[in-house]
C-alpha positions as CSV (number, residue, x, y, z in Angstrom):
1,X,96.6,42.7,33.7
2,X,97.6,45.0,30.9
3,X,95.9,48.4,29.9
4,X,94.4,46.7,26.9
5,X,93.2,43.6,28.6
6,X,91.1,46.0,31.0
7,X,89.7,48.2,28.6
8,X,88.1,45.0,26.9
9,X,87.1,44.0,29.9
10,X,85.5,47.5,31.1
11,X,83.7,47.4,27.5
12,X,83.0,43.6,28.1
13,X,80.8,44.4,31.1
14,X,79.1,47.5,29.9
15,X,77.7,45.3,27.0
16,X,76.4,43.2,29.7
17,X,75.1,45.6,31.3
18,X,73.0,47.1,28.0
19,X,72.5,43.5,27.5
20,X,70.8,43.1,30.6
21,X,68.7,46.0,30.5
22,X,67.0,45.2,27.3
23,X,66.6,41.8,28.4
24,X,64.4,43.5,31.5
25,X,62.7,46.0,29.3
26,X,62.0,43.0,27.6
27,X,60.7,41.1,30.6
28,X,58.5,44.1,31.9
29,X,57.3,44.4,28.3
30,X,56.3,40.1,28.9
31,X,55.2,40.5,32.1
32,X,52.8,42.7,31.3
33,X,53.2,46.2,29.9
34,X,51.2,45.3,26.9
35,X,48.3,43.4,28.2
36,X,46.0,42.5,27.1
37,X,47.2,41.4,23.6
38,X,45.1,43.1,20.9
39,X,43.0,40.2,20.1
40,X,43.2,37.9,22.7
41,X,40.6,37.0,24.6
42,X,40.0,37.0,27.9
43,X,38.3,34.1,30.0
44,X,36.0,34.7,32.9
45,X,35.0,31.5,34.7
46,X,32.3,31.6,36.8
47,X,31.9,27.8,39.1
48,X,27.8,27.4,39.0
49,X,25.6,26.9,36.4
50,X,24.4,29.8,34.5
51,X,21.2,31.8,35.7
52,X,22.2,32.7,39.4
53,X,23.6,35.1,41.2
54,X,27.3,34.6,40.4
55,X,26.7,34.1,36.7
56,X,24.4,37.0,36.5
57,X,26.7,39.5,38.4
58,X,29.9,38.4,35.8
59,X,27.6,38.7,32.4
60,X,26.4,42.4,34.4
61,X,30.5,43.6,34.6
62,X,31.5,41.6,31.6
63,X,30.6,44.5,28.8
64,X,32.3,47.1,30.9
65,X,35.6,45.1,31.2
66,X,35.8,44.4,27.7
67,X,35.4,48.4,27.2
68,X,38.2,49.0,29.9
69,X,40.3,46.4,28.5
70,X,40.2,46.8,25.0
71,X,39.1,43.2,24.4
72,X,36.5,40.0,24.5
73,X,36.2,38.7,28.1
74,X,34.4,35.9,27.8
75,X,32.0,33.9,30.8
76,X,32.4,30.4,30.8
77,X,30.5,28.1,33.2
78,X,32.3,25.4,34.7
79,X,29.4,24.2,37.6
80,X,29.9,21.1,39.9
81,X,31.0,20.1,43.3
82,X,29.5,23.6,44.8
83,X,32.1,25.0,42.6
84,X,35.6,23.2,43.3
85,X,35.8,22.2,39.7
86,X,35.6,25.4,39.0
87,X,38.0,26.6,41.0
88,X,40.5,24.0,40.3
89,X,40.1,25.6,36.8
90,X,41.2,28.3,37.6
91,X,44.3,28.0,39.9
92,X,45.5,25.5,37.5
93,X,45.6,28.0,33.9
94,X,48.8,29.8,34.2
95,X,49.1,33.5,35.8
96,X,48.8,35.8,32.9
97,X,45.7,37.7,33.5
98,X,44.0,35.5,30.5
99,X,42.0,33.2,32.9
100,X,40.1,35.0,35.7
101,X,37.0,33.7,37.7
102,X,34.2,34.7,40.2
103,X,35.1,33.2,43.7
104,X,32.5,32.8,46.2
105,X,33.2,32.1,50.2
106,X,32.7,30.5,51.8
107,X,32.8,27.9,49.0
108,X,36.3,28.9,48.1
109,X,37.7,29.5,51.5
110,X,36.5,26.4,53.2
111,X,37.2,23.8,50.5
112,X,41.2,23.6,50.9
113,X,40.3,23.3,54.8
114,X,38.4,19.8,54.4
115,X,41.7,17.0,53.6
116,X,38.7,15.1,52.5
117,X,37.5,17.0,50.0
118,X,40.8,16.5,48.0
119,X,41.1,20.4,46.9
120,X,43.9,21.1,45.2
121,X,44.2,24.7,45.8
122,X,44.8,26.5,48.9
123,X,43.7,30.4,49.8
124,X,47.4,30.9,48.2
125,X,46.4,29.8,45.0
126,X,44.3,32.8,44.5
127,X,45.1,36.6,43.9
128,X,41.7,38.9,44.9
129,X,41.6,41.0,42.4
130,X,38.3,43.0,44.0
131,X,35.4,42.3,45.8
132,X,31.7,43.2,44.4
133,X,28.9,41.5,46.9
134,X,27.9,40.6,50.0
135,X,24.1,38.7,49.8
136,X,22.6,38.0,53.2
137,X,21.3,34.4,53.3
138,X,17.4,33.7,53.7
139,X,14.9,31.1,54.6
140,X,12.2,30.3,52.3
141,X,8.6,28.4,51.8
142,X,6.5,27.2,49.5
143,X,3.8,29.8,49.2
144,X,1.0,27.3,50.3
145,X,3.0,26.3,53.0
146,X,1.7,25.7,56.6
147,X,4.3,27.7,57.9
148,X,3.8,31.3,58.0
149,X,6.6,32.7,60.4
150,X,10.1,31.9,60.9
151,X,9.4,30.3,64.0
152,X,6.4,28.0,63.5
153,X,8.9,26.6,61.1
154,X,11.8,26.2,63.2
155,X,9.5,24.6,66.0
156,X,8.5,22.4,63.6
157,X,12.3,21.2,62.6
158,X,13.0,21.3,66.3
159,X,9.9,19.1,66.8
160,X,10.4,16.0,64.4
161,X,14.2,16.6,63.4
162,X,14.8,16.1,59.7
163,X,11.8,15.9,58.9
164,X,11.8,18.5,56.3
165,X,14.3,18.9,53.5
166,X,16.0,21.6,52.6
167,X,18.3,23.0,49.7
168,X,21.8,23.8,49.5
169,X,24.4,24.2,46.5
170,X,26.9,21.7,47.5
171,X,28.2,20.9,51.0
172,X,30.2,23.0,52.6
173,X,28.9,25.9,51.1
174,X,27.0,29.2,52.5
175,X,23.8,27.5,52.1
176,X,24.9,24.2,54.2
177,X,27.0,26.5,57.0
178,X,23.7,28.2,57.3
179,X,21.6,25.4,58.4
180,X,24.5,24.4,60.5
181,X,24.4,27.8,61.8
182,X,20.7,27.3,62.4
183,X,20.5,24.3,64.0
184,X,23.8,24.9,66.1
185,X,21.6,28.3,67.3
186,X,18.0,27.3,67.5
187,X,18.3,23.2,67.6
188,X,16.1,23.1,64.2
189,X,17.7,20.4,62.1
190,X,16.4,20.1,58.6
191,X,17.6,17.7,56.1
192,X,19.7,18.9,53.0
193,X,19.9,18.3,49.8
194,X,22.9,19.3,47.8
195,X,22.6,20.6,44.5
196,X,25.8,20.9,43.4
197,X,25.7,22.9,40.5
198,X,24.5,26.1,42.0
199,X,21.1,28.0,43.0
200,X,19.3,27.4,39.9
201,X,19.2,23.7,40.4
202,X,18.1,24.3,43.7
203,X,15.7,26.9,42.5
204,X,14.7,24.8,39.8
205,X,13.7,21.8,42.6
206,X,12.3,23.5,44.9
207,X,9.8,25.1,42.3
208,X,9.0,21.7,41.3
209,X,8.7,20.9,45.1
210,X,11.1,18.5,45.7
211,X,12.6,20.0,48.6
212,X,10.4,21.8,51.2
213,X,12.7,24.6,52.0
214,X,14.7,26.9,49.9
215,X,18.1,27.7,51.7
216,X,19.3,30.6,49.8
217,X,21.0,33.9,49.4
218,X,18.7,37.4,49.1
219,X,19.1,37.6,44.8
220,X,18.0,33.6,44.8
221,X,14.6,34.9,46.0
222,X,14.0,38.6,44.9
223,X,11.8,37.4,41.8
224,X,10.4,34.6,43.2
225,X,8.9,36.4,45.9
226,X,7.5,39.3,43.5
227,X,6.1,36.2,41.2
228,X,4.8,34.5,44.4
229,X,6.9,31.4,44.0
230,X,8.2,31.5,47.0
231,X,7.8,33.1,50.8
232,X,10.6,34.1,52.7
233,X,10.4,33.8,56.2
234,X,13.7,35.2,57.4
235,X,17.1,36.8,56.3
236,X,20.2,36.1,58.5
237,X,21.5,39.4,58.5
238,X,21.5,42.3,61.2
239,X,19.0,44.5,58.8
240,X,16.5,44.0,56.7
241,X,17.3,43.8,52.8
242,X,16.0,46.9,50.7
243,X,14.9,44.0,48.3
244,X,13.1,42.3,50.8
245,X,11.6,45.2,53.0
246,X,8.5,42.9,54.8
247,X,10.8,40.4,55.7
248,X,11.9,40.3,59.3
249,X,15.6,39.6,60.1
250,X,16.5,36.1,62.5
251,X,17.3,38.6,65.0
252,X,13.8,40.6,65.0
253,X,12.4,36.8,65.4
254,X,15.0,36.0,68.3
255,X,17.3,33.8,66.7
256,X,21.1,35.2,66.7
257,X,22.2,33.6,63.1
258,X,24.0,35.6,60.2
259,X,24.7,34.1,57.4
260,X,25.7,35.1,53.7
261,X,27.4,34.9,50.7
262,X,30.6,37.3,49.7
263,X,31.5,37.3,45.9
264,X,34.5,39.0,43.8
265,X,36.5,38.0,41.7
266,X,40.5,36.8,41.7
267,X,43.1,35.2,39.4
268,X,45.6,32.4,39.6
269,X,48.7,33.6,42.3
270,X,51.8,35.2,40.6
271,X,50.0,37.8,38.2
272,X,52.8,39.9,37.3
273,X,52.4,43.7,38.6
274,X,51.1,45.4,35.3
275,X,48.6,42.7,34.6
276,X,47.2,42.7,38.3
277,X,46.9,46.8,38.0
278,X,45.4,46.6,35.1
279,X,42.8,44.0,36.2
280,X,42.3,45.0,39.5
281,X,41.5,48.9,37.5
282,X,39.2,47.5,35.3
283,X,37.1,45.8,38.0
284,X,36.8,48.2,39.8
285,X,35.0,50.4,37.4
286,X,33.0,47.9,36.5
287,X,32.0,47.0,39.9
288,X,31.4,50.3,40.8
289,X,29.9,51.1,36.9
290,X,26.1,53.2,38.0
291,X,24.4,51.0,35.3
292,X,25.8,47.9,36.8
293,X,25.0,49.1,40.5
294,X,21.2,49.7,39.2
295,X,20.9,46.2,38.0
296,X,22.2,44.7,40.6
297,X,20.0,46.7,43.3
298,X,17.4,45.6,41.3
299,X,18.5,41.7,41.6
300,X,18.8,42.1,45.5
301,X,22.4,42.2,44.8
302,X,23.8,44.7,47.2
303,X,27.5,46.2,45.7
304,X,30.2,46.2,48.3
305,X,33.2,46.6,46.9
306,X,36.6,46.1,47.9
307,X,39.8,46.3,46.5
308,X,42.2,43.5,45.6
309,X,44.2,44.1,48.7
310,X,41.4,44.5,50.7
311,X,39.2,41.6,49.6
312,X,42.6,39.4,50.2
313,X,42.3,40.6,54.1
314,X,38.8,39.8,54.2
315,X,39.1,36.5,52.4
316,X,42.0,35.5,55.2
317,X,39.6,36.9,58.2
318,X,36.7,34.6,56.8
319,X,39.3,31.5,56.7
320,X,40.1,31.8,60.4
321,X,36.4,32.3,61.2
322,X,34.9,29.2,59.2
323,X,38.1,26.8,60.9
324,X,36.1,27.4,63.8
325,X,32.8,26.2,62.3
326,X,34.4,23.8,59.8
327,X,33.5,20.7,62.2
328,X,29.2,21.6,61.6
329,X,29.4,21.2,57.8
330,X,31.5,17.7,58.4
331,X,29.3,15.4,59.8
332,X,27.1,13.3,57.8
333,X,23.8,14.5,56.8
């Protein structure tokens, strides 16, 4: 090759090179470095109904992200199927750090476990971005019920099996492991009835008392219980909720059952680095925001955050555990 044909070459390649390293700046600069976009929005789906827990807790953090973000975040409401078209949402909108949402386990975890449930998402699908709650599950009454402890009630189920109805938010989800929980533990079997659009459908009918029992989580029952509405006989925790303080745990009654709800909040997989910093940042301040803490404490809702990484560990540990229990919620009611 002569001298002149390598010097072109030589300069050739270093274009290429300078070429290439635009193109990446411009790539990072895509995938990421200047989100979010001044004046795009940012959506927030949330799989129940508005007015329970999970809605309430992503209107609470909603103002601070918008503050950290520099932009609208916005809380949209996509209830049914105990939140799988919710969810489905929200793996399918494409991994820009637009379209985030609240997940909910185990809901979200044991969905893509059940081939019959026709999920299309897996765990995979998600990215944790942080975790904010972990709400102990409880048992409640009417409050002119006949029942006044946890276990005149549980003899009772025990006694004439199905005989009394009681409330869930979709099956397979923390409300219907619980009573499979129960009745695996004690041998009370109630009857549930799915309400699949979240707790304040099931709220809403067991007010107007067409269920007899109230399966819920801790914030489901907080105000309901101040307003009389409602009397809680047990929480399945190991202690007793500062929201709840006279209510006995199922293990001060003799009955070894835990059982809860733990809430965050995750993306579609493949976020690109700067966009999953920046979320993951943001959350976390909100989450952890003193004002937001306060409010939540005062809705029963206990903060427990986690961070992206961590809540993605967590979320795997709570996959292998429900496998195991998978079979209770799979029988038919």
């Amino acid at each position: 090759m002569s001298r002149t044909k390598i010097t072109a070459a030589i300069a050739a390649a270093a274009l290429l090179a300078l070429t290439g390293c635009g193109a990446n700046a411009g790539a990072t600069s895509a995938a990421g470095g200047d989100f979010p976009k001044k004046g795009k929005s940012i959506d927030l789906i949330v799989a129940f109904s508005s007015g329970g827990a999970v809605d309430t807790a992503a209107r609470l953090v909603q103002p601070v992200l918008e503050k950290e973000l520099g932009t609208n975040v916005e809380v949209i409401n996509k209830p049914g199927a105990g939140g799988q078209i919710g969810y489905t949402q929200l793996t399918s909108a494409k991994p820009d750090g637009y379209t985030i949402g609240a997940t909910g386990s185990p809901s979200v975890v044991v969905f893509p476990l059940d081939p019959s449930r026709g999920a299309k998402y897996t765990r995979n699908s998600f990215q944790p971005l942080g975790r904010q709650v972990i709400d102990p599950a409880v048992i409640a009454v009417q409050p002119g019920s006949p029942y006044k402890t946890l276990k005149e009630l549980l003899d009772a189920a025990k006694a004439n099996p199905k005989s009394l109805t009681a409330s869930t938010t979709g099956l397979q989800t923390g409300e219907h492991f619980a009573l499979a929980q129960i009745q695996e533990t004690t041998g009370a079997e109630f009857a549930p009835v799915h309400f699949s659009e979240g707790a304040s459908q099931a709220t809403t009918a067991f007010l107007g008392k067409h269920v007899d029992i109230l399966v819920a989580n801790v914030s489901d029952v907080t105000d309901l219980t101040k307003q009389n509405k409602a009397r809680v006989l047990g929480i399945m925790t190991t202690e007793r909720s500062p929201s709840l303080p006279d209510v006995p745990t199922f293990k001060e009654s003799g009955y070894d059952v835990e059982a809860g709800t733990a809430r965050g909040y995750s993306a579609p997989a493949g976020l690109p680095d700067a966009v999953a910093k920046k979320l993951e940042a943001a959350l976390q301040k909100a989450i952890e925001d003193p004002e937001v803490v306060k409010k939540m404490n005062d809705l029963g809702l206990q903060t427990s955050y986690l961070s992206g990484k961590d809540y993605q560990t967590f979320w795997a540990g709570q996959e292998a555990d429900f496998k195991k229990v998978l079979p209770l919620v799979q029988k038919k009611d």
